[in-house]
Biopython code that builds the backbone (N, CA, C, O; Angstrom):
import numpy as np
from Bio.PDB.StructureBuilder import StructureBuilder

atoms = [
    (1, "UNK", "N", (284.775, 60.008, 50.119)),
    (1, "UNK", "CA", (285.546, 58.946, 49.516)),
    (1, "UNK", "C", (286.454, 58.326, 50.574)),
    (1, "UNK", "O", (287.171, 59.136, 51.162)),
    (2, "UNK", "N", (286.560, 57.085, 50.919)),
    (2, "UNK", "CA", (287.058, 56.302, 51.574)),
    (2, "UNK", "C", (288.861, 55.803, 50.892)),
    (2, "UNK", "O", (289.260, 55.318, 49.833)),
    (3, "UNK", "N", (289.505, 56.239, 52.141)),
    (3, "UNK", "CA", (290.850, 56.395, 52.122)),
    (3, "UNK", "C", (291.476, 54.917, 52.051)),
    (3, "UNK", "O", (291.092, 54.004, 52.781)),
    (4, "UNK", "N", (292.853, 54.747, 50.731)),
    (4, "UNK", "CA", (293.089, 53.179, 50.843)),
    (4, "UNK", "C", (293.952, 53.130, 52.082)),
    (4, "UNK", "O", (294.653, 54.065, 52.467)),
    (5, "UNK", "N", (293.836, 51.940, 52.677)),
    (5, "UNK", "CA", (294.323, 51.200, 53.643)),
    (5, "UNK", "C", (296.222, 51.160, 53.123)),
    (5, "UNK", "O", (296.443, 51.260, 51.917)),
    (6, "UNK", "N", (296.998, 51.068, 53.739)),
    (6, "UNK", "CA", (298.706, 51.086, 53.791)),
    (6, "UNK", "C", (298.977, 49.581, 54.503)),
    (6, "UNK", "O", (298.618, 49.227, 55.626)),
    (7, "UNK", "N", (299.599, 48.937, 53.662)),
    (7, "UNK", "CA", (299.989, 47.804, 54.217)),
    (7, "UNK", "C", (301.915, 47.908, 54.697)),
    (7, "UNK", "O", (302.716, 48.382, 53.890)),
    (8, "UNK", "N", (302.344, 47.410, 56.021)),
    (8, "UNK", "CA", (303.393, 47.501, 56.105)),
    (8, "UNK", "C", (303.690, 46.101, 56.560)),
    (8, "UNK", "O", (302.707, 45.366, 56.657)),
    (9, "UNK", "N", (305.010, 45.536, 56.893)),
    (9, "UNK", "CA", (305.682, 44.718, 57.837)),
    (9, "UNK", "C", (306.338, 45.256, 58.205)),
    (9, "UNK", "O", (306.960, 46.072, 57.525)),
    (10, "UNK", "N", (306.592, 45.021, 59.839)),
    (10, "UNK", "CA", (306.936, 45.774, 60.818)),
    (10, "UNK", "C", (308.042, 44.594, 61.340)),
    (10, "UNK", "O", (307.717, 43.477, 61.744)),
    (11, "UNK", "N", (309.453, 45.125, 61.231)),
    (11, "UNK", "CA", (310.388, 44.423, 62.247)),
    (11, "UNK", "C", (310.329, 44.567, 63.740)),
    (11, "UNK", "O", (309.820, 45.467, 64.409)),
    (12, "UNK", "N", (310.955, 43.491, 64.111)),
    (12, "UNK", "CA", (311.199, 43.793, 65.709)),
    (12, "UNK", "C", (311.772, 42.952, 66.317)),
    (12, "UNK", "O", (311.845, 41.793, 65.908)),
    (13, "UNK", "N", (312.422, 43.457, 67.679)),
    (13, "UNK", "CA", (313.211, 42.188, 68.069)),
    (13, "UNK", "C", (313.475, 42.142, 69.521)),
    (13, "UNK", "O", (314.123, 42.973, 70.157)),
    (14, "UNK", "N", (312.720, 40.745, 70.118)),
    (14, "UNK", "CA", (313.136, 41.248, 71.820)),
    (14, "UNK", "C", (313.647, 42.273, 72.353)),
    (14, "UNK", "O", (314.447, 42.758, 71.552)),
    (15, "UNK", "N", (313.600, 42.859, 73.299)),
    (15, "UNK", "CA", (314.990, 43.495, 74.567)),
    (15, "UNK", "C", (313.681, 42.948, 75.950)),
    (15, "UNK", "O", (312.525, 42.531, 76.026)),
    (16, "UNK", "N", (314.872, 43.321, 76.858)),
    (16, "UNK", "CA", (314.879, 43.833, 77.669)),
    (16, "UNK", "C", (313.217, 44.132, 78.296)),
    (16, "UNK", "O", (312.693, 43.591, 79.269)),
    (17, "UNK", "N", (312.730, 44.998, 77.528)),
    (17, "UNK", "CA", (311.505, 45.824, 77.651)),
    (17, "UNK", "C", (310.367, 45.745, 77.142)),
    (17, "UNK", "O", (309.312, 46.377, 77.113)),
    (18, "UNK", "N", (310.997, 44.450, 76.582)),
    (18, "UNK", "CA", (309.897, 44.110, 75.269)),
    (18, "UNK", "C", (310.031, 44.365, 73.945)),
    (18, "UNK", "O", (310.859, 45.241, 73.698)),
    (19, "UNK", "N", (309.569, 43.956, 73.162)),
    (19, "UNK", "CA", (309.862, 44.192, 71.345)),
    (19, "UNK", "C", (309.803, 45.305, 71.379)),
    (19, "UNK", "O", (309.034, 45.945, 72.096)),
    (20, "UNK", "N", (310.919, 45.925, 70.312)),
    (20, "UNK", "CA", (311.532, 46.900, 69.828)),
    (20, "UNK", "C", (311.157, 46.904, 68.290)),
    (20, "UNK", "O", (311.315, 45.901, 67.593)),
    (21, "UNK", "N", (310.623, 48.162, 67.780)),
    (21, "UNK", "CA", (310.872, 47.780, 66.300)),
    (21, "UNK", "C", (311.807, 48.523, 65.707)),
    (21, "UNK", "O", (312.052, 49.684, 66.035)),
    (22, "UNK", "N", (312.546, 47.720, 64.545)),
    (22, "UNK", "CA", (314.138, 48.252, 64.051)),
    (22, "UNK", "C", (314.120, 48.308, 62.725)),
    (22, "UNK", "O", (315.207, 48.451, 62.166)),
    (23, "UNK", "N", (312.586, 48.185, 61.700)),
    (23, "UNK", "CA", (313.297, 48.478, 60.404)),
    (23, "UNK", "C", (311.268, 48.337, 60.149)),
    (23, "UNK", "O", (310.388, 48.286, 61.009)),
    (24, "UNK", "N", (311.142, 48.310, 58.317)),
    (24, "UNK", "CA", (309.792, 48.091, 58.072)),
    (24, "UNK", "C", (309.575, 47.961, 56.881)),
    (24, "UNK", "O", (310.320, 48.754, 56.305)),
    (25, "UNK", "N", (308.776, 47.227, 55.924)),
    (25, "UNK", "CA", (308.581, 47.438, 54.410)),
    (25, "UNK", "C", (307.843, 47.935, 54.298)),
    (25, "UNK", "O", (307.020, 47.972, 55.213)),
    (26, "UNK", "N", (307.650, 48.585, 53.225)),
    (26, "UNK", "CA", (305.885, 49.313, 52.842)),
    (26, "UNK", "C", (305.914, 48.442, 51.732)),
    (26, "UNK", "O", (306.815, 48.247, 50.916)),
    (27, "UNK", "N", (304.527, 47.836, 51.852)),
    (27, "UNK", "CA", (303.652, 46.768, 50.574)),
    (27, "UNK", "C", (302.697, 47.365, 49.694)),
    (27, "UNK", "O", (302.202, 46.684, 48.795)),
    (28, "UNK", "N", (302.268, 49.012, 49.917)),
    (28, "UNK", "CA", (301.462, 49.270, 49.336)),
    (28, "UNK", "C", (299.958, 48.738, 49.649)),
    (28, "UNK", "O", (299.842, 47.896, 50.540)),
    (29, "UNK", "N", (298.700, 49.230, 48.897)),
    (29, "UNK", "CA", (297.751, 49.572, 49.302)),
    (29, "UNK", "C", (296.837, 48.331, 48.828)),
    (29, "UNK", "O", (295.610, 48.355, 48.914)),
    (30, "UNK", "N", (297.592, 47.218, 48.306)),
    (30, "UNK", "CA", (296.388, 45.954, 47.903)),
    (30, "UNK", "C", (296.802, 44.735, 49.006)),
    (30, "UNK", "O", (297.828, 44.103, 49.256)),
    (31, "UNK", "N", (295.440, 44.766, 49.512)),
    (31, "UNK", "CA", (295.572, 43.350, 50.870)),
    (31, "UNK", "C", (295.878, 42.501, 51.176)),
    (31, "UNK", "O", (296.391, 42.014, 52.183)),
    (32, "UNK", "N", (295.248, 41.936, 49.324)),
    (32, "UNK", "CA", (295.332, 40.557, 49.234)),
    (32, "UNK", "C", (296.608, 40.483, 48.807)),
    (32, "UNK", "O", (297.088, 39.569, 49.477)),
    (33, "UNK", "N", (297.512, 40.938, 48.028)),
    (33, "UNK", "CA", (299.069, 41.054, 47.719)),
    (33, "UNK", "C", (300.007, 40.915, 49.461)),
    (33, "UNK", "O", (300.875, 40.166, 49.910)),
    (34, "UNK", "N", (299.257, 42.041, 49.963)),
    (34, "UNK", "CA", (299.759, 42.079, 51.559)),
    (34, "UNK", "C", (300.424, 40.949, 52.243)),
    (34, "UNK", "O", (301.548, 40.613, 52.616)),
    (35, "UNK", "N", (298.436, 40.252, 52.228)),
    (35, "UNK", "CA", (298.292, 39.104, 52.613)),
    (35, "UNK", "C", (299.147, 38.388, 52.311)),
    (35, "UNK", "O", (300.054, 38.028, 53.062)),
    (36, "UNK", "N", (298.946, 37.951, 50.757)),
    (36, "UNK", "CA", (299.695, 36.849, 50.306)),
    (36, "UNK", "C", (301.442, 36.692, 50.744)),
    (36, "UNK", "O", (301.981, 35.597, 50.905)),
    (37, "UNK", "N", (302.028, 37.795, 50.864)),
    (37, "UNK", "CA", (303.313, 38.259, 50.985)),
    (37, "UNK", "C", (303.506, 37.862, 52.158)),
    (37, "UNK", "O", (304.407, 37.035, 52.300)),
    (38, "UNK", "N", (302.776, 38.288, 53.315)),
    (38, "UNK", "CA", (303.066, 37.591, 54.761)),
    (38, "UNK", "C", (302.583, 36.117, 54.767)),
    (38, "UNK", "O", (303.296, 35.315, 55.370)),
    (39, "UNK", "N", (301.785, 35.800, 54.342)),
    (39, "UNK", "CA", (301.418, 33.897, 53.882)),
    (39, "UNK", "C", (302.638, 33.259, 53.820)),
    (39, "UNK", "O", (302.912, 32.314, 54.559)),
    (40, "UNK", "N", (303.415, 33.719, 52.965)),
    (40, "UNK", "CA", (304.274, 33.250, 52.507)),
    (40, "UNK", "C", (305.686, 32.911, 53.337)),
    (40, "UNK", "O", (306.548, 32.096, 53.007)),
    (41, "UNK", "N", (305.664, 33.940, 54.732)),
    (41, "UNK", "CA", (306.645, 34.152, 55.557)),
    (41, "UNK", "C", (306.922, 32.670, 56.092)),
    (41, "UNK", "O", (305.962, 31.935, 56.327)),
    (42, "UNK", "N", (308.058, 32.290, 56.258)),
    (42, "UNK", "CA", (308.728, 31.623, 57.426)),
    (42, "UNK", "C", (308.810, 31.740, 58.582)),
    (42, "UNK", "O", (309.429, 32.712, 59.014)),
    (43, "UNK", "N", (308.094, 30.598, 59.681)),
    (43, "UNK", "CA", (307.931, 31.109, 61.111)),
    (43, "UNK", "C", (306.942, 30.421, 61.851)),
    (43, "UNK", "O", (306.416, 29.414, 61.377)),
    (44, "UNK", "N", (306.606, 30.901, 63.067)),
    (44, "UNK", "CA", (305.273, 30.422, 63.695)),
    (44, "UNK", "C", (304.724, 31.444, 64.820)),
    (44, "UNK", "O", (305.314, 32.286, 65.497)),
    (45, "UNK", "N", (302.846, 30.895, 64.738)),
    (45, "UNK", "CA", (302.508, 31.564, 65.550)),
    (45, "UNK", "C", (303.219, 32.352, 66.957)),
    (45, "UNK", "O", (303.527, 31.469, 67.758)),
    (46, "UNK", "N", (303.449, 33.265, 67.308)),
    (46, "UNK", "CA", (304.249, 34.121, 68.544)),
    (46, "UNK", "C", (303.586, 33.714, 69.903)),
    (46, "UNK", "O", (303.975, 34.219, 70.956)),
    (47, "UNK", "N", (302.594, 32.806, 69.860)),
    (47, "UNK", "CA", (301.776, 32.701, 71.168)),
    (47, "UNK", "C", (302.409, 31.485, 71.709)),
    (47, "UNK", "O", (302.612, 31.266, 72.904)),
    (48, "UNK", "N", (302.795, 30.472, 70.407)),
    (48, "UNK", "CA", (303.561, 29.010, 70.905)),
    (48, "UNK", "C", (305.403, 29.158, 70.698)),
    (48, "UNK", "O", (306.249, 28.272, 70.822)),
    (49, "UNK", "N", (305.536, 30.239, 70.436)),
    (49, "UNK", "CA", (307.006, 30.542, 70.351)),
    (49, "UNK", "C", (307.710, 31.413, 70.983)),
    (49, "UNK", "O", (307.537, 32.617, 71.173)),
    (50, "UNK", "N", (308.910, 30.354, 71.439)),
    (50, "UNK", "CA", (310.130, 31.545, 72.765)),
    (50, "UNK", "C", (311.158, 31.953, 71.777)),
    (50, "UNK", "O", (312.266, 31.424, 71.864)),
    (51, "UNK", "N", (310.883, 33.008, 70.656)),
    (51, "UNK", "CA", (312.294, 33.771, 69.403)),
    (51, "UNK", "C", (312.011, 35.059, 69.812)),
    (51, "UNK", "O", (310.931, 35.453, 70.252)),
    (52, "UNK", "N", (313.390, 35.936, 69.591)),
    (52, "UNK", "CA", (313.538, 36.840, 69.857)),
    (52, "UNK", "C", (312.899, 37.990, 68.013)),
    (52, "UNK", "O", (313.067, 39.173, 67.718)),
    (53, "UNK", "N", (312.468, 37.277, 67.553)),
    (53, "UNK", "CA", (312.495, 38.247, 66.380)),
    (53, "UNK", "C", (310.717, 38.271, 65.688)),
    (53, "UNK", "O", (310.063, 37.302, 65.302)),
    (54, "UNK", "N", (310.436, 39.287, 65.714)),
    (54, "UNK", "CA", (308.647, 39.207, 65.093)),
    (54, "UNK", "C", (308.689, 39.721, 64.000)),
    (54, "UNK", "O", (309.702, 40.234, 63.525)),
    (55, "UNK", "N", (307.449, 39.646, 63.378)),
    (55, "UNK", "CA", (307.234, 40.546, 61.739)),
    (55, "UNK", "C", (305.799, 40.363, 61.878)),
    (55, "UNK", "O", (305.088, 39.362, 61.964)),
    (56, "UNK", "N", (305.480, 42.142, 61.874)),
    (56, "UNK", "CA", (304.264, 42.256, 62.271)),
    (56, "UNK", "C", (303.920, 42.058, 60.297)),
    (56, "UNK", "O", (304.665, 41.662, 59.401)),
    (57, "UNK", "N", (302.663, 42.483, 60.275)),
    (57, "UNK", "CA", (301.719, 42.389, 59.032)),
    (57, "UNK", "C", (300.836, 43.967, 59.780)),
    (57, "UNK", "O", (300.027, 43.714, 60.673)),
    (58, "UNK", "N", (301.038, 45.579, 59.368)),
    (58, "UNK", "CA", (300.485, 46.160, 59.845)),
    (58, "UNK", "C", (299.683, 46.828, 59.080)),
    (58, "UNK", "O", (300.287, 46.993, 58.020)),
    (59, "UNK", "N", (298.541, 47.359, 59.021)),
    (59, "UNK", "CA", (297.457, 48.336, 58.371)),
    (59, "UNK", "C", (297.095, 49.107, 58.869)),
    (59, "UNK", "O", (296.457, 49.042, 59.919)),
    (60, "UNK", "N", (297.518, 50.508, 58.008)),
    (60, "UNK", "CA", (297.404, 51.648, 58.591)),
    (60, "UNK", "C", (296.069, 52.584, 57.573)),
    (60, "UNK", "O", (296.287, 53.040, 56.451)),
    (61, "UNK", "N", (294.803, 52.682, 58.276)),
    (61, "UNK", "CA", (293.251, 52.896, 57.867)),
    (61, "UNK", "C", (293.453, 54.357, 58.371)),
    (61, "UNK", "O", (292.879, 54.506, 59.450)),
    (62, "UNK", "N", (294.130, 55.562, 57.905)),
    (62, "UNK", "CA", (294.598, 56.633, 57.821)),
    (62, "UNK", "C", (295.740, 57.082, 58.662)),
    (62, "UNK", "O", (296.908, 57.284, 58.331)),
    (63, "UNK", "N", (294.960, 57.235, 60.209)),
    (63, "UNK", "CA", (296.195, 57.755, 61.054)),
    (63, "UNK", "C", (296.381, 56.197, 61.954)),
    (63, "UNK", "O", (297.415, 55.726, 62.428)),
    (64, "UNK", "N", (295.486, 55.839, 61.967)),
    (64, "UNK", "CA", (295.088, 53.999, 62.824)),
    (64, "UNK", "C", (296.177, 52.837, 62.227)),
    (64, "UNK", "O", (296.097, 52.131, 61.222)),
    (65, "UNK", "N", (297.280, 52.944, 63.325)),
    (65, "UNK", "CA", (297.691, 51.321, 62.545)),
    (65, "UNK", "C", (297.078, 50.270, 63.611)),
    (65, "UNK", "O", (296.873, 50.314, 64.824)),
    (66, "UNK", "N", (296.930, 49.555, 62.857)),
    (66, "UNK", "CA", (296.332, 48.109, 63.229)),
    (66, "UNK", "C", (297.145, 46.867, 62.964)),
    (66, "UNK", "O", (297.315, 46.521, 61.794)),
    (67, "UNK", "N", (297.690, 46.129, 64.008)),
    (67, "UNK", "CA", (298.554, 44.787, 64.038)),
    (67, "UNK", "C", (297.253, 44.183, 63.211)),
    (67, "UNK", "O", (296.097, 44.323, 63.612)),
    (68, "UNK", "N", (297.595, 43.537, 62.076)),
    (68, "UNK", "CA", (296.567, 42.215, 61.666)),
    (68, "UNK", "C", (297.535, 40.979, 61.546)),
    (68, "UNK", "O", (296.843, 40.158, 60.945)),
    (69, "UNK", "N", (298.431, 40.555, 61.725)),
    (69, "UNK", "CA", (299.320, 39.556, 62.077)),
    (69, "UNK", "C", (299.996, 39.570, 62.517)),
    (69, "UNK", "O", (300.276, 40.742, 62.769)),
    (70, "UNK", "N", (301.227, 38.369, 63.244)),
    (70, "UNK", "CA", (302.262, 38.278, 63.467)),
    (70, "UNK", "C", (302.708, 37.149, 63.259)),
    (70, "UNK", "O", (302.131, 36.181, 62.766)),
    (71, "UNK", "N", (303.903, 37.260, 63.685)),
    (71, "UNK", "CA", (304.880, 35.832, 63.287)),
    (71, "UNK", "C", (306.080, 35.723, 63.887)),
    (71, "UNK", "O", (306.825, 36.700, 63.970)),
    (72, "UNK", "N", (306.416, 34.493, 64.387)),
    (72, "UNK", "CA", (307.572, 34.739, 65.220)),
    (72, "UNK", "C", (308.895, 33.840, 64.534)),
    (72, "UNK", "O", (308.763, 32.648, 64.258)),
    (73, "UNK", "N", (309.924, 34.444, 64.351)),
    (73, "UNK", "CA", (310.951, 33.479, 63.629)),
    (73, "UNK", "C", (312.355, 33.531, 64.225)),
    (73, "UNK", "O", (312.757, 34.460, 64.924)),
    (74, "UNK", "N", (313.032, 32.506, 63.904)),
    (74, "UNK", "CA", (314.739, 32.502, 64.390)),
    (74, "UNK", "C", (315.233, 33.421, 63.340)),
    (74, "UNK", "O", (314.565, 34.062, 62.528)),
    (75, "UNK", "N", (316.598, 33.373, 63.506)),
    (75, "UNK", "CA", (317.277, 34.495, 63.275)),
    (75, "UNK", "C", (317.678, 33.755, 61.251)),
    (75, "UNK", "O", (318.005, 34.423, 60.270)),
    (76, "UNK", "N", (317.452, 32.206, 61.355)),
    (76, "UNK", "CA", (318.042, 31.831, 60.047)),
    (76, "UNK", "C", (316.775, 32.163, 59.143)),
    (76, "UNK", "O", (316.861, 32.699, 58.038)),
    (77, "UNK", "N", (315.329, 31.692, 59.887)),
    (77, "UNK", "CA", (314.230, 32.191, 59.043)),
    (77, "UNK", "C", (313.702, 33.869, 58.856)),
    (77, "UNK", "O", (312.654, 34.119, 58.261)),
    (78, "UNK", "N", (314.292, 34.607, 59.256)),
    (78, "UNK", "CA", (314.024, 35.759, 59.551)),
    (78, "UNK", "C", (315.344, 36.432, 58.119)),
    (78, "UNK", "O", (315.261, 37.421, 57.390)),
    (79, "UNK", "N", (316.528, 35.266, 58.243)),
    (79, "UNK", "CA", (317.382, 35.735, 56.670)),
    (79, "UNK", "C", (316.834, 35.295, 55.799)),
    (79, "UNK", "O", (317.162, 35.882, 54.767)),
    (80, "UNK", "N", (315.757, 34.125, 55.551)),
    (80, "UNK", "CA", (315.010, 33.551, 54.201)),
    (80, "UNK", "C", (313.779, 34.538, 54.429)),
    (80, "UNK", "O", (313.356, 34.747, 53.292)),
    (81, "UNK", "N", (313.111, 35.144, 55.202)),
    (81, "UNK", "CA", (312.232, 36.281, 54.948)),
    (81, "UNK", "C", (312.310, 37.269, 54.481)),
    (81, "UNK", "O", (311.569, 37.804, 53.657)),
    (82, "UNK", "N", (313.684, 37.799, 55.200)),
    (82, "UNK", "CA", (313.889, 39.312, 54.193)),
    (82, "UNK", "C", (314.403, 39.080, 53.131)),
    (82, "UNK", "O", (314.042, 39.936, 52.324)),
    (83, "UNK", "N", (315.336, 38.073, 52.521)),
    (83, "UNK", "CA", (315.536, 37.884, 51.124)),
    (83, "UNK", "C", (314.402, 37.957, 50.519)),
    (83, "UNK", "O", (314.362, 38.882, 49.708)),
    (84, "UNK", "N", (313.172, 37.145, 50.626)),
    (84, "UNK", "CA", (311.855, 37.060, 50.404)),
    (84, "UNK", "C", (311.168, 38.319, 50.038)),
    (84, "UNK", "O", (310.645, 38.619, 48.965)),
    (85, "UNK", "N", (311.288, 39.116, 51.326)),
    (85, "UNK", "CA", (310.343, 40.255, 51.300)),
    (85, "UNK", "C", (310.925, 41.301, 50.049)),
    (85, "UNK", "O", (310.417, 41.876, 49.087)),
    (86, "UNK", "N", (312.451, 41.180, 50.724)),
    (86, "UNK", "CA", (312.919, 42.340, 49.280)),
    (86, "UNK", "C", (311.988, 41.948, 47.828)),
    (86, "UNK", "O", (311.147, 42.623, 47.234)),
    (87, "UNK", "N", (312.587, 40.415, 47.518)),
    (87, "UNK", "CA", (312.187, 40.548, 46.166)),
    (87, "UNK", "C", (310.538, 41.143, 45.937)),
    (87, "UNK", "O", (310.157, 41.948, 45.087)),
    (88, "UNK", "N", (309.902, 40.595, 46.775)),
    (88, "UNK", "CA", (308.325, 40.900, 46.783)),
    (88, "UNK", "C", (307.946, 42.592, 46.786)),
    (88, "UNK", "O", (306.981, 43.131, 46.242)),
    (89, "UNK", "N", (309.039, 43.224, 47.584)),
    (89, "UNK", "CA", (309.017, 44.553, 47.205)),
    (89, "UNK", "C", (309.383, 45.060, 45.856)),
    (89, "UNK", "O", (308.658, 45.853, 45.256)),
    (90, "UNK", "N", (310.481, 44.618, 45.385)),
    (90, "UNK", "CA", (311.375, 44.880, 44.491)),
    (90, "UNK", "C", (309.997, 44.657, 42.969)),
    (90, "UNK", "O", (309.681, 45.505, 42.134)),
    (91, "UNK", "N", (309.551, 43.437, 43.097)),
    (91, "UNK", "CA", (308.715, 43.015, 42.232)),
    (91, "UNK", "C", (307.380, 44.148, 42.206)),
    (91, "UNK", "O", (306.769, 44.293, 41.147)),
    (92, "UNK", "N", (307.090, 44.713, 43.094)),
    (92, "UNK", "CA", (305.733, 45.662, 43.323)),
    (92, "UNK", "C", (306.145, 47.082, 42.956)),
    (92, "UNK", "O", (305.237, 47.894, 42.781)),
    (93, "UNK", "N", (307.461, 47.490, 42.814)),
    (93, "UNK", "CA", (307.673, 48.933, 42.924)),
    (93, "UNK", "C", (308.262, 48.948, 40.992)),
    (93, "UNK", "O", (308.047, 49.757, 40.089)),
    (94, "UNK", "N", (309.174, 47.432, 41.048)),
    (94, "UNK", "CA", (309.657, 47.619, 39.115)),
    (94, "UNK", "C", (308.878, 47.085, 38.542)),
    (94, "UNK", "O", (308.530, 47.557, 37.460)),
    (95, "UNK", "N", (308.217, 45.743, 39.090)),
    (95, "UNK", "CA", (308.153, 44.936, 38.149)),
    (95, "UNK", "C", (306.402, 45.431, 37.700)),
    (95, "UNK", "O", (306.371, 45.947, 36.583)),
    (96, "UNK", "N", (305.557, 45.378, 38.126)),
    (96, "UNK", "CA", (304.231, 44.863, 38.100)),
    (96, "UNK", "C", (303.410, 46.495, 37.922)),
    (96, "UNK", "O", (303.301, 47.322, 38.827)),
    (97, "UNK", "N", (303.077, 46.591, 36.987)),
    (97, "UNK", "CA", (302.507, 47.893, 36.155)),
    (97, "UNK", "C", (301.137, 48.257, 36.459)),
    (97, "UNK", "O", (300.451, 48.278, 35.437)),
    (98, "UNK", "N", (300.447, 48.579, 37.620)),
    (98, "UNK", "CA", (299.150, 49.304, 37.919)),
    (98, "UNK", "C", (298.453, 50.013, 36.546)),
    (98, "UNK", "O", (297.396, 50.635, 36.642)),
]
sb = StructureBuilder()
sb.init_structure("model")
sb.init_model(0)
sb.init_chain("A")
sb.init_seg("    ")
for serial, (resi, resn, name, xyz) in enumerate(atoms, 1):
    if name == "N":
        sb.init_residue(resn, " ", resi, " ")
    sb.init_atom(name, np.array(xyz, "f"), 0.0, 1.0, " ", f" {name:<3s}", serial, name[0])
structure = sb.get_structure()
């Protein structure tokens, strides 16, 4: 039997040394919810952007995490994200009945 996949977002934030990560949500084990949840983020591709702050989209396929997105945001979109993300957590853990 094939093990469900763990969806996280992964904080992080420039130094020095390179991105650091400093905090993380767990989204639970449906993708497309995942998905949709990081869709939704404020930001832009990290390849055309000089911000100090990322939010990975990570999947972890037992012991394997796997980056499947990123996103790069300022520090004001990065406060309309985590307001964001809470509720989206908040909504998956009270609200929404498996």
């Amino acid at each position: 039997m094939e093990a469900e996949n763990k969806h996280y977002l992964m904080l992080s934030i420039k130094t020095l040394r390179g991105y650091k990560y400093f905090g993380e949500y767990y989204l639970g084990n449906d993708s497309k919810r995942a998905n949709d949840i990081f869709n939704g983020l404020k930001g832009r591709d990290p390849v055309y952007a000089d911000t100090v702050l990322h939010i990975d989209l990570l999947v972890m396929a037992g012991d394997q995490p796997e980056t499947a997105k990123t996103i790069a945001c300022t520090l004001n979109e990065f406060a309309i994200n985590s307001k964001y993300i809470s509720k989206e957590v908040f909504r998956i853990n009270n609200l929404e009945l498996s």
